[in-house]
Short mmCIF file of the C-alpha atoms (twelve columns), coordinates in Angstrom:
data_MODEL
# 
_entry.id   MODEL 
# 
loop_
_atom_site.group_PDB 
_atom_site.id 
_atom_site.type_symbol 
_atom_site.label_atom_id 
_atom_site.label_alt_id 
_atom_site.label_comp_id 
_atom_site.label_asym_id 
_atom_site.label_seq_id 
_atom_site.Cartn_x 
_atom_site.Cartn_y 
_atom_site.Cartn_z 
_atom_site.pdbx_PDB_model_num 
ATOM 1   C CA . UNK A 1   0.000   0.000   0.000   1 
ATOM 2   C CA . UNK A 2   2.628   2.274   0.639   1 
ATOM 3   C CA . UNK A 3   4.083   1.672   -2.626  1 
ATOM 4   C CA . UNK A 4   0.427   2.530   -4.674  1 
ATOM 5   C CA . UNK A 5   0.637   5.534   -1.832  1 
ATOM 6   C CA . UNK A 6   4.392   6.183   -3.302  1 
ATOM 7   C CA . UNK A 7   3.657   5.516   -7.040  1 
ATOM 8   C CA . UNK A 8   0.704   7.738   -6.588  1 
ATOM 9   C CA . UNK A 9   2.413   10.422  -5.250  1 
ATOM 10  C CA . UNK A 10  4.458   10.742  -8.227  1 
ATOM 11  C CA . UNK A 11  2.714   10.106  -10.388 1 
ATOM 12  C CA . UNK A 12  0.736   13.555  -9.484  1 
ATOM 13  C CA . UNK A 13  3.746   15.390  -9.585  1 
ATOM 14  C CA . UNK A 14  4.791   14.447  -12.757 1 
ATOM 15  C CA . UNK A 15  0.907   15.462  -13.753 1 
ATOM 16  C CA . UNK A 16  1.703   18.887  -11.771 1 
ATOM 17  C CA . UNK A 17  5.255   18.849  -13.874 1 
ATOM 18  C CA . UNK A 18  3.729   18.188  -17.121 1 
ATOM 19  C CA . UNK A 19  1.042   20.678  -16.706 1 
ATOM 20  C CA . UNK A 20  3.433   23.652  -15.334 1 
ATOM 21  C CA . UNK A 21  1.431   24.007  -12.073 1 
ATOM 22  C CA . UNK A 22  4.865   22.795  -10.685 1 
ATOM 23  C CA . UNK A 23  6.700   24.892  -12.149 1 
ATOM 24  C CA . UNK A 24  4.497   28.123  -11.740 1 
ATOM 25  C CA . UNK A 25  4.559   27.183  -7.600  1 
ATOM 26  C CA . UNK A 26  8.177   26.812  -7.695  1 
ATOM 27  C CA . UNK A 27  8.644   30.477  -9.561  1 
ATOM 28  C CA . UNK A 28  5.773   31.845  -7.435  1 
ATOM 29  C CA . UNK A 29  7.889   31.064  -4.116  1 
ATOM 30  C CA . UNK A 30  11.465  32.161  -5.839  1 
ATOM 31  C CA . UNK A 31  9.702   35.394  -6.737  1 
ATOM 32  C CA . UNK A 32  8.029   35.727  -2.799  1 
ATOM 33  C CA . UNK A 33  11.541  34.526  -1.636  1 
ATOM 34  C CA . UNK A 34  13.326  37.368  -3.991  1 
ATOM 35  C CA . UNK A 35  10.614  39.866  -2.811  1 
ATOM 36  C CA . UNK A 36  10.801  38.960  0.947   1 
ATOM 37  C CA . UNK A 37  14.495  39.107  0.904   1 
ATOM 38  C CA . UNK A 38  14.643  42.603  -1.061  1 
ATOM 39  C CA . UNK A 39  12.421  43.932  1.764   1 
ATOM 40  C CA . UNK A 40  14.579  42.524  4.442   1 
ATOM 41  C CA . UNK A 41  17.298  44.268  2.382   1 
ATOM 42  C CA . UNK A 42  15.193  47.463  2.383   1 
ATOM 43  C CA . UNK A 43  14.746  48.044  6.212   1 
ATOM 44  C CA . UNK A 44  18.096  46.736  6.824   1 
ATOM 45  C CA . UNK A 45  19.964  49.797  4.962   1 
ATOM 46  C CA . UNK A 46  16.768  52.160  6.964   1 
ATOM 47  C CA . UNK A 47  18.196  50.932  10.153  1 
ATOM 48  C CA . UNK A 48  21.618  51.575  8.957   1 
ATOM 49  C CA . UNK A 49  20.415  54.912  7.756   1 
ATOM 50  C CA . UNK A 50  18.436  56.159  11.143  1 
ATOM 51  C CA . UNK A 51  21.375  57.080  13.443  1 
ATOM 52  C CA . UNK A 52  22.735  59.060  10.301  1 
ATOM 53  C CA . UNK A 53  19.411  60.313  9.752   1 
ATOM 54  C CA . UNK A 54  18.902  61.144  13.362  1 
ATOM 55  C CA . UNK A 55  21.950  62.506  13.484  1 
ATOM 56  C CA . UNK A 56  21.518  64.360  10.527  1 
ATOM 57  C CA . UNK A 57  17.983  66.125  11.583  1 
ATOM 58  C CA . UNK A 58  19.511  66.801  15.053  1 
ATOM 59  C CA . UNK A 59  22.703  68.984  12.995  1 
ATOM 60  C CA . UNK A 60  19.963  70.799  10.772  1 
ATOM 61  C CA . UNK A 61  18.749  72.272  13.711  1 
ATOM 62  C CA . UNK A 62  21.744  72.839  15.578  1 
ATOM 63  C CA . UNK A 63  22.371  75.334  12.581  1 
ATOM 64  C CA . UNK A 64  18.625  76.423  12.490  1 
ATOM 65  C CA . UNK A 65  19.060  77.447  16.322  1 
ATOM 66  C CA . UNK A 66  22.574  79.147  15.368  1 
ATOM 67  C CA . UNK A 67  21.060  81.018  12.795  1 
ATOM 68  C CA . UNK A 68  17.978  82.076  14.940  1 
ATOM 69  C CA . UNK A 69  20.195  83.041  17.772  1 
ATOM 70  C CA . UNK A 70  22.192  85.079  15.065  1 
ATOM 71  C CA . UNK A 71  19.630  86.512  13.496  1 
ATOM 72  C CA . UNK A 72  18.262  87.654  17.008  1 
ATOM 73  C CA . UNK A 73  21.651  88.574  17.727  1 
ATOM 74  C CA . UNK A 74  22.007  90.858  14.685  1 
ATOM 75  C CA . UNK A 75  18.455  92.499  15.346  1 
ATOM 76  C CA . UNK A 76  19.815  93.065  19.079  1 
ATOM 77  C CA . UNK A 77  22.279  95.084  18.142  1 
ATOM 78  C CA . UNK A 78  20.649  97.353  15.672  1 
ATOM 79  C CA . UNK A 79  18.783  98.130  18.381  1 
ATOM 80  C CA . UNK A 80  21.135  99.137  20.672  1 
ATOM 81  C CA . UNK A 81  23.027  101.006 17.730  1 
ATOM 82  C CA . UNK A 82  19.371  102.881 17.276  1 
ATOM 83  C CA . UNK A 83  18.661  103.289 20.889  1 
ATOM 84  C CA . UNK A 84  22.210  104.753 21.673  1 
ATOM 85  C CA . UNK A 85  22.241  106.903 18.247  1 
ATOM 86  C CA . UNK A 86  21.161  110.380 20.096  1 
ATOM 87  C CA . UNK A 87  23.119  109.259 23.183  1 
ATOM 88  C CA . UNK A 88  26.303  108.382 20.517  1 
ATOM 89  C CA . UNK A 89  25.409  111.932 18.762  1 
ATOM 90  C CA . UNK A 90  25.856  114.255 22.114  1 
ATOM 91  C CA . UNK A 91  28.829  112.156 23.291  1 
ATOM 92  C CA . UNK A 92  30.420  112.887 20.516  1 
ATOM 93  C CA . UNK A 93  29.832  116.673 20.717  1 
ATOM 94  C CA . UNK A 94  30.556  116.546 24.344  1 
ATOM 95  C CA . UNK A 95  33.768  114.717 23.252  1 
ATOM 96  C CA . UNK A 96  34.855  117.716 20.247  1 
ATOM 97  C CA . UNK A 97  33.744  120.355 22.582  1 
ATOM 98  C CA . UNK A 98  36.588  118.933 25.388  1 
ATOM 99  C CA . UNK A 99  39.118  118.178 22.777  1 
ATOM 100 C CA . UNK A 100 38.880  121.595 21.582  1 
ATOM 101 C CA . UNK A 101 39.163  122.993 25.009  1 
ATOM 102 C CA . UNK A 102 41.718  121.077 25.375  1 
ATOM 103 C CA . UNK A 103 43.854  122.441 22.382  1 
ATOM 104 C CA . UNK A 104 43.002  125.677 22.857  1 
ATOM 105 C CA . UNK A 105 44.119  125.565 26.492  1 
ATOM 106 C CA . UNK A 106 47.174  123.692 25.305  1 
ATOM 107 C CA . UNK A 107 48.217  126.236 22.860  1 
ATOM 108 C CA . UNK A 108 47.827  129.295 25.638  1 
ATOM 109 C CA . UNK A 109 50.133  126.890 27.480  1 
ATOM 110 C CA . UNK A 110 52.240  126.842 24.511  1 
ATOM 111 C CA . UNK A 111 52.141  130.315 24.435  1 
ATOM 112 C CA . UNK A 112 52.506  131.434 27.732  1 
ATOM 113 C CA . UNK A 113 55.890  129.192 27.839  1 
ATOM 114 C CA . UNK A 114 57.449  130.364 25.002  1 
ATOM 115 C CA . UNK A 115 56.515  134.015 26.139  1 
ATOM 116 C CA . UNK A 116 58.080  132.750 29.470  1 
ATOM 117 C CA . UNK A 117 61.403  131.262 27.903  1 
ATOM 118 C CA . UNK A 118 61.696  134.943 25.691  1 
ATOM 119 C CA . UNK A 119 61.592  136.823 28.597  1 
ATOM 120 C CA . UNK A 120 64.157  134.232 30.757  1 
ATOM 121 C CA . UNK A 121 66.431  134.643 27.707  1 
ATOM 122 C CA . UNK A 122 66.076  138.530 27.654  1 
ATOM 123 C CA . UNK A 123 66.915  138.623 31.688  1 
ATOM 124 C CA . UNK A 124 69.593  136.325 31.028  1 
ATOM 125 C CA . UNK A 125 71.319  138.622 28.255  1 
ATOM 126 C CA . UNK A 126 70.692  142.260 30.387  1 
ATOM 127 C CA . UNK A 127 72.410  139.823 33.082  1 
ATOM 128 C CA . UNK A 128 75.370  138.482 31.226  1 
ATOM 129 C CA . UNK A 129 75.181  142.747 29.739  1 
ATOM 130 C CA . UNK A 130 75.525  143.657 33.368  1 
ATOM 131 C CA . UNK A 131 78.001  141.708 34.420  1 
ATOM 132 C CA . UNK A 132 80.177  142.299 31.694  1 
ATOM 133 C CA . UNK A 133 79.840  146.168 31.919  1 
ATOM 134 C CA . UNK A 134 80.305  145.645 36.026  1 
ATOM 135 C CA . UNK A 135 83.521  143.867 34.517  1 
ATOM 136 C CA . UNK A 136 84.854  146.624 32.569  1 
ATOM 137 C CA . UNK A 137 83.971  149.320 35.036  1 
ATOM 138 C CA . UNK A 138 85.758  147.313 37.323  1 
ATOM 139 C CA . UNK A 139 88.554  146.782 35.608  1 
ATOM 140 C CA . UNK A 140 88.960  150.574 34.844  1 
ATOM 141 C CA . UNK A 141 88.681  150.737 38.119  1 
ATOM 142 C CA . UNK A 142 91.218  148.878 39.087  1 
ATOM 143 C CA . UNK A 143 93.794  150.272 35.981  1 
ATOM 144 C CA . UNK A 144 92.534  153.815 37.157  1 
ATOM 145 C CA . UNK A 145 93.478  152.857 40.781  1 
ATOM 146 C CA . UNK A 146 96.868  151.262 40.052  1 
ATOM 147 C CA . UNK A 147 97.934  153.852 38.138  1 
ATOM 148 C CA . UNK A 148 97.240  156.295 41.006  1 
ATOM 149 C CA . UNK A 149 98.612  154.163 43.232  1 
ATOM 150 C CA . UNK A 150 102.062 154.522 41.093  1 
ATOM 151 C CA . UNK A 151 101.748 158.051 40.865  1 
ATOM 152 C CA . UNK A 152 101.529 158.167 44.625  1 
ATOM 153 C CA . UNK A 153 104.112 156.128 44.531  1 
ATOM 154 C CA . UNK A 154 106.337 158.251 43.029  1 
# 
């Protein structure tokens, strides 16, 4: 019995050969099998992909923050620039006023030394005038005086 069982049994699959029901099974399953397998492929290279992914969107807005904070950064400033504009305007004319106050007191400076070094110098020359004349006198003096002294003498 196991023999009819055995001869039957291939008998229908040379029946499912011959008629290409076989055949289409086995290419049905190799194309499920090929199908299956490019899916496993698939979400294999996603799961490889996430952490870059992930890592990816996590960068993009690292650099969306940066440019927020820069933009807010950049609109900060212009308005401290535009708040301080009037203050920055009567500094600066605070500022020209002083420096000019400044030259002008350092050229009366200027010209009160140079007045004061003209006058030392003229002081100094009616000095050195004196002496020399208190010199001469003296020395005439002393030639007058000498030369009475000899005539005494004699």
């Amino acid at each position: 019995m196991d023999k009819l069982r055995e001869f039957g049994r291939k008998a229908f699959f040379y029946v499912r050969v011959l008629s290409g029901y076989e055949e289409r099974r086995i290419r049905n399953f190799r194309l499920q099998l090929e199908e299956h397998l490019k899916q496993a492929a698939i979400r294999k290279a996603e799961i490889r992909k996430k952490p870059e992914q992930i890592i990816l969107a996590e960068v993009r807005q690292m650099v969306e923050e940066m440019q927020a904070l820069n933009r807010k950064l950049d609109e900060t400033e212009a308005a401290f620039n535009e708040y301080f504009k009037p203050i920055d305007k009567e500094v600066e004319t605070i500022m020209k006023a002083q420096l000019d106050g400044e030259e002008k007191t350092m050229k009366e400076m200027l010209a009160t030394m140079q007045q004061r070094a003209f006058l030392e110098e003229i002081k100094a020359e009616r000095a050195a005038k004196m002496q020399r004349q208190d010199t001469k006198q003296n020395n005439q003096d002393a030639t007058t005086s000498s030369s009475n002294q000899s005539d005494q003498m004699r």
